[in-house]
PASEBA-1860 file (N, C-alpha, C; in nm, 3 decimals):
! residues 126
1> XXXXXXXX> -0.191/-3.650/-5.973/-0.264/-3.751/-5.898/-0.166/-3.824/-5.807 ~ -0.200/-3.881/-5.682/-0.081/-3.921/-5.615/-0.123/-4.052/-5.574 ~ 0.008/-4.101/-5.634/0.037/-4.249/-5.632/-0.043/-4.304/-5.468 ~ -0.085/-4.464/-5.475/-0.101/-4.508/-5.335/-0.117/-4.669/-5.390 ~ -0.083/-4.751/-5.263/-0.103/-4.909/-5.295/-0.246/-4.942/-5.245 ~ -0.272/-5.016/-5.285/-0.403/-5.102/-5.273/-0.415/-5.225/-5.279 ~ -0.455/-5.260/-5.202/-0.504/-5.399/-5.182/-0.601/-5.484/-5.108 ~ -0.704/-5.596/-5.151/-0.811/-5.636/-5.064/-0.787/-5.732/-5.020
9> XXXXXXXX> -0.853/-5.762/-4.894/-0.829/-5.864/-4.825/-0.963/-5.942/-4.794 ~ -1.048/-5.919/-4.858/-1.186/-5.965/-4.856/-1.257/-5.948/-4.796 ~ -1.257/-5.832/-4.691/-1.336/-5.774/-4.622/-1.363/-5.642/-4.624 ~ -1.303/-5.599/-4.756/-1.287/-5.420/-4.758/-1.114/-5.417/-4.845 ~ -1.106/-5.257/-4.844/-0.990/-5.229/-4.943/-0.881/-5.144/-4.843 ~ -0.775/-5.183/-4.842/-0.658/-5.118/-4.786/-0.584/-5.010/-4.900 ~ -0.584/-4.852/-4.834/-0.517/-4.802/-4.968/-0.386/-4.712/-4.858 ~ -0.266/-4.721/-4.898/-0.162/-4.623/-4.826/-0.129/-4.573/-4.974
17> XXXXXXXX> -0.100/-4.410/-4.898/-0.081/-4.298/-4.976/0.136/-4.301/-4.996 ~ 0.151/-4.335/-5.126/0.307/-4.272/-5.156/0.335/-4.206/-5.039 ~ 0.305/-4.081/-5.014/0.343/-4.024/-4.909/0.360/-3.990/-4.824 ~ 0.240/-4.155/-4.749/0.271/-4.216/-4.586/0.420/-4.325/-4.620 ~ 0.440/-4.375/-4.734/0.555/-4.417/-4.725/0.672/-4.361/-4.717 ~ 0.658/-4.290/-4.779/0.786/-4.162/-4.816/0.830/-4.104/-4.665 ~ 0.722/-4.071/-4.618/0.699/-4.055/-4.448/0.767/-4.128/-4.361 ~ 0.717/-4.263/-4.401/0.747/-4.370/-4.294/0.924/-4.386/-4.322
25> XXXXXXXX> 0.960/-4.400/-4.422/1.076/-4.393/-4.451/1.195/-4.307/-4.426 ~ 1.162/-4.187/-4.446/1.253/-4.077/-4.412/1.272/-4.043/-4.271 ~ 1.144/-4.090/-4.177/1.203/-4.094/-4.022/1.250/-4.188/-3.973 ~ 1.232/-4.299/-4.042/1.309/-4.440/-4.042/1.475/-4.386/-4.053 ~ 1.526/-4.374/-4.188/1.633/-4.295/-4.171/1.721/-4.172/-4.133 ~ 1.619/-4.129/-4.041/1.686/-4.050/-3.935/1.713/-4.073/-3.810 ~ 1.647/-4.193/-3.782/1.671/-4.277/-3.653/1.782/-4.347/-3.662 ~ 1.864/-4.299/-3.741/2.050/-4.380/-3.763/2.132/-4.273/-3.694
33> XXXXXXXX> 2.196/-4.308/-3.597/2.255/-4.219/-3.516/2.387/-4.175/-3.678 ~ 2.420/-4.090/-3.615/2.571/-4.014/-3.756/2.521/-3.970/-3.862 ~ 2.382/-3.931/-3.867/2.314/-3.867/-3.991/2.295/-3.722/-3.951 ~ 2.303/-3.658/-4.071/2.250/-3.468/-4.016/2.151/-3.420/-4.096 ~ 2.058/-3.359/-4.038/1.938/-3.326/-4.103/1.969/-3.240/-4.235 ~ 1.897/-3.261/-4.330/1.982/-3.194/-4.427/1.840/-3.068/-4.505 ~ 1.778/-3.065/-4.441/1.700/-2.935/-4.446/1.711/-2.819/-4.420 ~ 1.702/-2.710/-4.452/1.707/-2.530/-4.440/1.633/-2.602/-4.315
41> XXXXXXXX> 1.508/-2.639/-4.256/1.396/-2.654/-4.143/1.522/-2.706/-4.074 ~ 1.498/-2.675/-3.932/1.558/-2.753/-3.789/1.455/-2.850/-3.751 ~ 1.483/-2.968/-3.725/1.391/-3.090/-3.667/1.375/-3.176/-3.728 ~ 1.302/-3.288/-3.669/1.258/-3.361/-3.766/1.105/-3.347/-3.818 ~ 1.094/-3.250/-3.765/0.910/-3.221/-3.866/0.971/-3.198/-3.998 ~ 1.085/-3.146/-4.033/1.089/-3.044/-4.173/1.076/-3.229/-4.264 ~ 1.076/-3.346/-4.219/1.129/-3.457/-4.304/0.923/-3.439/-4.368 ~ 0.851/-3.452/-4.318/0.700/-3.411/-4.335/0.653/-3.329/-4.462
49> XXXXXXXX> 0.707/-3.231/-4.492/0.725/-3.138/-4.555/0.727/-3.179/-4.707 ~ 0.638/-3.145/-4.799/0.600/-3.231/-4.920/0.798/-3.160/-4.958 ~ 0.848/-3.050/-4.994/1.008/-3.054/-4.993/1.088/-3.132/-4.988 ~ 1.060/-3.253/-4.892/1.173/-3.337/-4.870/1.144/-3.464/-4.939 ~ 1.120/-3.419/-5.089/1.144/-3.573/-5.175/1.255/-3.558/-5.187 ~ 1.367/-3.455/-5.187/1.469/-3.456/-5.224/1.585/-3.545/-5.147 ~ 1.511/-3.580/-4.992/1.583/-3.642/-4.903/1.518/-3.808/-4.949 ~ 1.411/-3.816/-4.980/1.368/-3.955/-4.981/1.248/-3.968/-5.100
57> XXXXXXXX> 1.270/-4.054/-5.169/1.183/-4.032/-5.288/1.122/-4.184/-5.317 ~ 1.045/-4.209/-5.295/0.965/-4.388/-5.311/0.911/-4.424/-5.481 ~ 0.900/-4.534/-5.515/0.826/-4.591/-5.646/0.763/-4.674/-5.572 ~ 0.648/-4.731/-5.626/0.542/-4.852/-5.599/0.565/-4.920/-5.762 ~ 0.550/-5.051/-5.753/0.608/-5.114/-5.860/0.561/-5.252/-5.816 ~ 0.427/-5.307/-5.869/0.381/-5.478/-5.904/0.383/-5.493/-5.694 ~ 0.325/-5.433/-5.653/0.278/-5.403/-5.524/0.439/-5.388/-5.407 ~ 0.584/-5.354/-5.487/0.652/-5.359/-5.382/0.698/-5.245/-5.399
65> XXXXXXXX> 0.811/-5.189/-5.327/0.841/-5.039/-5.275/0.996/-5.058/-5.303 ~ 0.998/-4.931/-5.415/1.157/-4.907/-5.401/1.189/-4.760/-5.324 ~ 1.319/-4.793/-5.246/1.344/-4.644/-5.198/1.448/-4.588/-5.191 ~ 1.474/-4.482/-5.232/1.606/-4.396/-5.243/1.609/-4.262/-5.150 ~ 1.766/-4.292/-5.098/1.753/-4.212/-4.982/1.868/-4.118/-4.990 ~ 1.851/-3.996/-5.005/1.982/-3.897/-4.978/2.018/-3.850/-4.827 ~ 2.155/-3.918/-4.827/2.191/-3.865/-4.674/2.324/-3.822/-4.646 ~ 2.347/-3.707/-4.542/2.495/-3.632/-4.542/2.555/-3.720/-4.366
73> XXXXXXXX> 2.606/-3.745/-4.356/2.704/-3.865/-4.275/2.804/-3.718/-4.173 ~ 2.752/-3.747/-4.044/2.871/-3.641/-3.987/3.008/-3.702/-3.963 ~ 3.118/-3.626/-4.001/3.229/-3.698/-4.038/3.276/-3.801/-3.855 ~ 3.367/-3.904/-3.830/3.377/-3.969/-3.752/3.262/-4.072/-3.724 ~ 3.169/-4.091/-3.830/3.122/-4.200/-3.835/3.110/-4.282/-3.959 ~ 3.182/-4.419/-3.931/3.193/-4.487/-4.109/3.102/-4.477/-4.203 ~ 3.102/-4.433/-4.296/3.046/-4.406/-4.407/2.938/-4.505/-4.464 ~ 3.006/-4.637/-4.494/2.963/-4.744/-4.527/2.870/-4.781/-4.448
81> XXXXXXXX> 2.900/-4.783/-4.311/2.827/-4.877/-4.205/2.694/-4.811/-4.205 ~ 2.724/-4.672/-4.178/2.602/-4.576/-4.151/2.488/-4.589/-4.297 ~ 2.545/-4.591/-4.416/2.470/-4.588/-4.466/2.388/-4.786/-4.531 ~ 2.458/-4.875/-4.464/2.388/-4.966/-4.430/2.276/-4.976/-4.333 ~ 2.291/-4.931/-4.221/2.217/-4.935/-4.076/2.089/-4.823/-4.169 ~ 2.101/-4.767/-4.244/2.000/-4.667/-4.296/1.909/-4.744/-4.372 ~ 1.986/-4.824/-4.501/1.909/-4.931/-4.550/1.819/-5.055/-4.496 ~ 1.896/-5.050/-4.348/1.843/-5.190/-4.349/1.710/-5.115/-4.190
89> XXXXXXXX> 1.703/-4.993/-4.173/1.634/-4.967/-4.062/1.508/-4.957/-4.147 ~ 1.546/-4.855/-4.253/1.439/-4.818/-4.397/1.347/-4.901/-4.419 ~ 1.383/-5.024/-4.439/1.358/-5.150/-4.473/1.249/-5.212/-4.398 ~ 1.341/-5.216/-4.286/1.205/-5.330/-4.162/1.105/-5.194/-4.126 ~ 1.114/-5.063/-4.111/1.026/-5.004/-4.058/0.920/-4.967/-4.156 ~ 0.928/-4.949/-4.278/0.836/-4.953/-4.409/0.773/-5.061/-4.428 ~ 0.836/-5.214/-4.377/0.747/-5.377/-4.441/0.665/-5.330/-4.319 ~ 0.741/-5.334/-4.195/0.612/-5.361/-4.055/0.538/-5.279/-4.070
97> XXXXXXXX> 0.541/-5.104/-4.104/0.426/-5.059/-4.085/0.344/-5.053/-4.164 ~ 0.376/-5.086/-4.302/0.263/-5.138/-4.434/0.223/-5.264/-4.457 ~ 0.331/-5.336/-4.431/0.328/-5.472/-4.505/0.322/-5.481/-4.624 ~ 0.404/-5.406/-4.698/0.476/-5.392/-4.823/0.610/-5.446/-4.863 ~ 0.645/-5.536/-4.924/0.751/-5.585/-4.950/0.843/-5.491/-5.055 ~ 0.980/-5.475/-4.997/1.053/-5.352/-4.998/1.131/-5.452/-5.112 ~ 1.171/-5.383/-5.199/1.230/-5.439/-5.289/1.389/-5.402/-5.307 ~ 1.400/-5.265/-5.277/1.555/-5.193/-5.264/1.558/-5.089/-5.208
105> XXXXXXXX> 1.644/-5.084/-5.060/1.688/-4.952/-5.039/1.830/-4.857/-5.113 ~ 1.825/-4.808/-5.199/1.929/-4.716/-5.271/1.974/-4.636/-5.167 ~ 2.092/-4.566/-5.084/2.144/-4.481/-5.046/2.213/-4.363/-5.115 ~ 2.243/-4.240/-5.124/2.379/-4.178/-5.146/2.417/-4.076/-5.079 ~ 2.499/-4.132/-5.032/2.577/-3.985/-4.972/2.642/-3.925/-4.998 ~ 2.555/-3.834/-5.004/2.592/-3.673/-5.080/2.648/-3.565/-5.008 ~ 2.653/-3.625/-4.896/2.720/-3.502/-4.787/2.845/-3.542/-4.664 ~ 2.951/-3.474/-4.635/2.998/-3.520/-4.542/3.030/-3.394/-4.449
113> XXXXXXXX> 2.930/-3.387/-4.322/2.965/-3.279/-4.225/3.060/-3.290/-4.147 ~ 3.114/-3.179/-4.106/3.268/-3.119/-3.987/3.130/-3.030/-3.863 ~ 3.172/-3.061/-3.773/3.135/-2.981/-3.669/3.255/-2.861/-3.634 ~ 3.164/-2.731/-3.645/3.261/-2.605/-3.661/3.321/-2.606/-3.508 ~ 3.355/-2.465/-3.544/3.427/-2.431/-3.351/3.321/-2.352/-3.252 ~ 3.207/-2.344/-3.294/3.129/-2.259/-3.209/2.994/-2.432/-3.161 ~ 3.059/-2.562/-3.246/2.996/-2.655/-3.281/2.869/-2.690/-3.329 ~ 2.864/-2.591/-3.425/2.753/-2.617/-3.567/2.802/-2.717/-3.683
121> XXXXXX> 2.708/-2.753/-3.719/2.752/-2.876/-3.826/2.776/-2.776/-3.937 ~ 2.887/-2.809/-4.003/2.899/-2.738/-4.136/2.912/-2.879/-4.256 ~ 2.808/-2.855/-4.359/2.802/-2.973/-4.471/2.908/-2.906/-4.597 ~ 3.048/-3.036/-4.599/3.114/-3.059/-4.712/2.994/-3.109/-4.800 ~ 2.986/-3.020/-4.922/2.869/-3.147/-5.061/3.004/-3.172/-5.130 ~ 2.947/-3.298/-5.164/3.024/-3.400/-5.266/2.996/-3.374/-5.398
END
């Protein structure tokens, strides 16, 4: 059965599906410049793809949203920073487009890419 929030506002019932969040989230954090797609798929459709909980995986919890995000960092961009700017993009683009109060963005980066010599990304895993 798949999770969704709900809530009334006295004129009718608002319900978003887990996996418009999960959605909203994972293109949220791809809109951080120094990130590499980390799908077998090329693009960002493959983030769509019921597959990619592995990149982004949501809880609903007493009506707020936790979210955990796996991301590989192409090397020459700070580590830290990037995966702040991820948290905190995650964040405002999940409250505005639900109006769900986000409770934690989790990061980890699990990957650190080299751009080869023909300049394909090649992923170091951690």
């Amino acid at each position: 059965m798949e999770e969704e929030y709900k809530s009334s506002l006295g004129i009718g019932e608002i319900e978003i599906s887990k996996d418009v969040i999960t959605t909203i989230a994972a293109v949220a954090a791809l809109e951080v410049e120094g990130l590499v797609e980390q799908s077998s798929k090329s693009g960002i459709s493959s983030v769509f793809n019921r597959g990619s909980s592995k990149i982004v995986e949501t809880d609903l919890e007493d009506g707020r949203v936790k979210i955990n995000v796996n991301i590989a960092v192409q090397y020459g961009y700070p580590v830290h920073k990037t995966a702040q700017q991820v948290q905190d993009n995650v964040q405002v683009q999940v409250e505005d487009m639900t109006g769900l109060e986000v409770s934690e963005v989790n990061v980890d980066v699990s990957a650190l890419a080299f751009e080869g010599e023909e300049g394909e990304i090649e992923k170091i895993e951690g």
